[in-house]
C-alpha positions as a Markdown table, in Angstrom:
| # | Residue | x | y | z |
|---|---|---|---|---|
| 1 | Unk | 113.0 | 119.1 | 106.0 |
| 2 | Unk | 109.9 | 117.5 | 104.6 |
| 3 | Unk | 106.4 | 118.2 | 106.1 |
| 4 | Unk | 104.0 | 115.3 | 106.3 |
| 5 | Unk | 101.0 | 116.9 | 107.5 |
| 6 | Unk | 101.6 | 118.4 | 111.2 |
| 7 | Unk | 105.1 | 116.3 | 111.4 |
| 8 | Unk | 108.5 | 116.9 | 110.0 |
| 9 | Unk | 111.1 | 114.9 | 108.9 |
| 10 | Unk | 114.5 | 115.5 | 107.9 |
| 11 | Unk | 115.2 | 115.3 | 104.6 |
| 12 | Unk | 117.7 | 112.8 | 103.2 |
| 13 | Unk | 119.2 | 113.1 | 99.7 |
| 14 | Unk | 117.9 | 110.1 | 97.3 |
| 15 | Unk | 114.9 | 110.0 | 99.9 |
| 16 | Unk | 112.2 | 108.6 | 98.2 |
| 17 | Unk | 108.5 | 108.8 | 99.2 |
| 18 | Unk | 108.4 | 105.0 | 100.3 |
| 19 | Unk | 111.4 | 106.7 | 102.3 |
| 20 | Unk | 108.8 | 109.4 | 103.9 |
| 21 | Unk | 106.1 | 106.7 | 104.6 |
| 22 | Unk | 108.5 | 104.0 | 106.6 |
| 23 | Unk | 109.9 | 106.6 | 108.6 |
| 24 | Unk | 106.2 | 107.5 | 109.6 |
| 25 | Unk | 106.3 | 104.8 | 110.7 |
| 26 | Unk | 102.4 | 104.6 | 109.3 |
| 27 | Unk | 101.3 | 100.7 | 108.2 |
| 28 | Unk | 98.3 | 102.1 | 106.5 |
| 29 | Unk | 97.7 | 101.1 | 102.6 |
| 30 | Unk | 98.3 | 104.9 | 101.0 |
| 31 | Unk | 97.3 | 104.3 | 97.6 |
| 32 | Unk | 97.9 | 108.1 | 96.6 |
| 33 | Unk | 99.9 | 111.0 | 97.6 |
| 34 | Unk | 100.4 | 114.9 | 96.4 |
| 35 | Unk | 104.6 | 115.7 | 96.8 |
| 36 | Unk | 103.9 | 119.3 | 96.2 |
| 37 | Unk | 101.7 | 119.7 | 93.4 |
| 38 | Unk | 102.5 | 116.3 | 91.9 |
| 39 | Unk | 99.8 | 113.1 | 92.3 |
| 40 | Unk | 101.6 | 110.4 | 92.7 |
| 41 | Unk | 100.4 | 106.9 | 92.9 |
| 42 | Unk | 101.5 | 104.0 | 94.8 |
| 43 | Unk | 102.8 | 101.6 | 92.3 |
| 44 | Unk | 105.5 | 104.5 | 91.8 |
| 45 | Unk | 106.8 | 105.6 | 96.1 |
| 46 | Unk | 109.4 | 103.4 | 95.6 |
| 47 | Unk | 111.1 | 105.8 | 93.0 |
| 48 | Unk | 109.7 | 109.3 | 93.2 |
| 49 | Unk | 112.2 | 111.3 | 94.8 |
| 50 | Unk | 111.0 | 113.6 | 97.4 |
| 51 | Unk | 113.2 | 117.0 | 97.0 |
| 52 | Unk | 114.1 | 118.6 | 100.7 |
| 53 | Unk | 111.4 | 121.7 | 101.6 |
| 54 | Unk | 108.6 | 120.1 | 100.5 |
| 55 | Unk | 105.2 | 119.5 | 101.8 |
| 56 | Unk | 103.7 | 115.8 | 101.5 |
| 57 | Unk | 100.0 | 115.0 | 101.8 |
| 58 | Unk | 99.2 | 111.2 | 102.2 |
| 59 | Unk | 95.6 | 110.8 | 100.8 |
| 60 | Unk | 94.1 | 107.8 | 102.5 |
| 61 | Unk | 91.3 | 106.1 | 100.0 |
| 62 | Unk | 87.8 | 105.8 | 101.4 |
| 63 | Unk | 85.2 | 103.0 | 100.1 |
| 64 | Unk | 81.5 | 101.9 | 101.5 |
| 65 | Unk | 77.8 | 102.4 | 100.9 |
């Protein structure tokens, strides 16, 4: 399983973390994420690979005045 804040997924093997995101179904713009203790940013979801037991945290980006 993979834990994506309150949901769960089931873990796939070669899942990567654009993997994670389209199965959230989620359209918003993530620019970072944290795959356990790992930043990872978004030029590179397409190739991190997400091991199975681990907890995701999506980090959306905030701008304004």
């Amino acid at each position: 399983m993979v834990r994506v804040g309150e949901r769960e997924l089931t873990w796939q093997e070669g899942m990567t973390l654009e993997d994670v995101i389209e199965a959230l179904g989620d359209s918003y713009p993530y620019s970072v994420a944290r795959v356990g203790s790992r930043i990872v940013t978004a030029p590179h979801f397409a190739t991190v690979l997400v091991p199975d037991g681990i907890e995701i945290f999506l980090v959306p980006l905030v701008a304004g005045g």
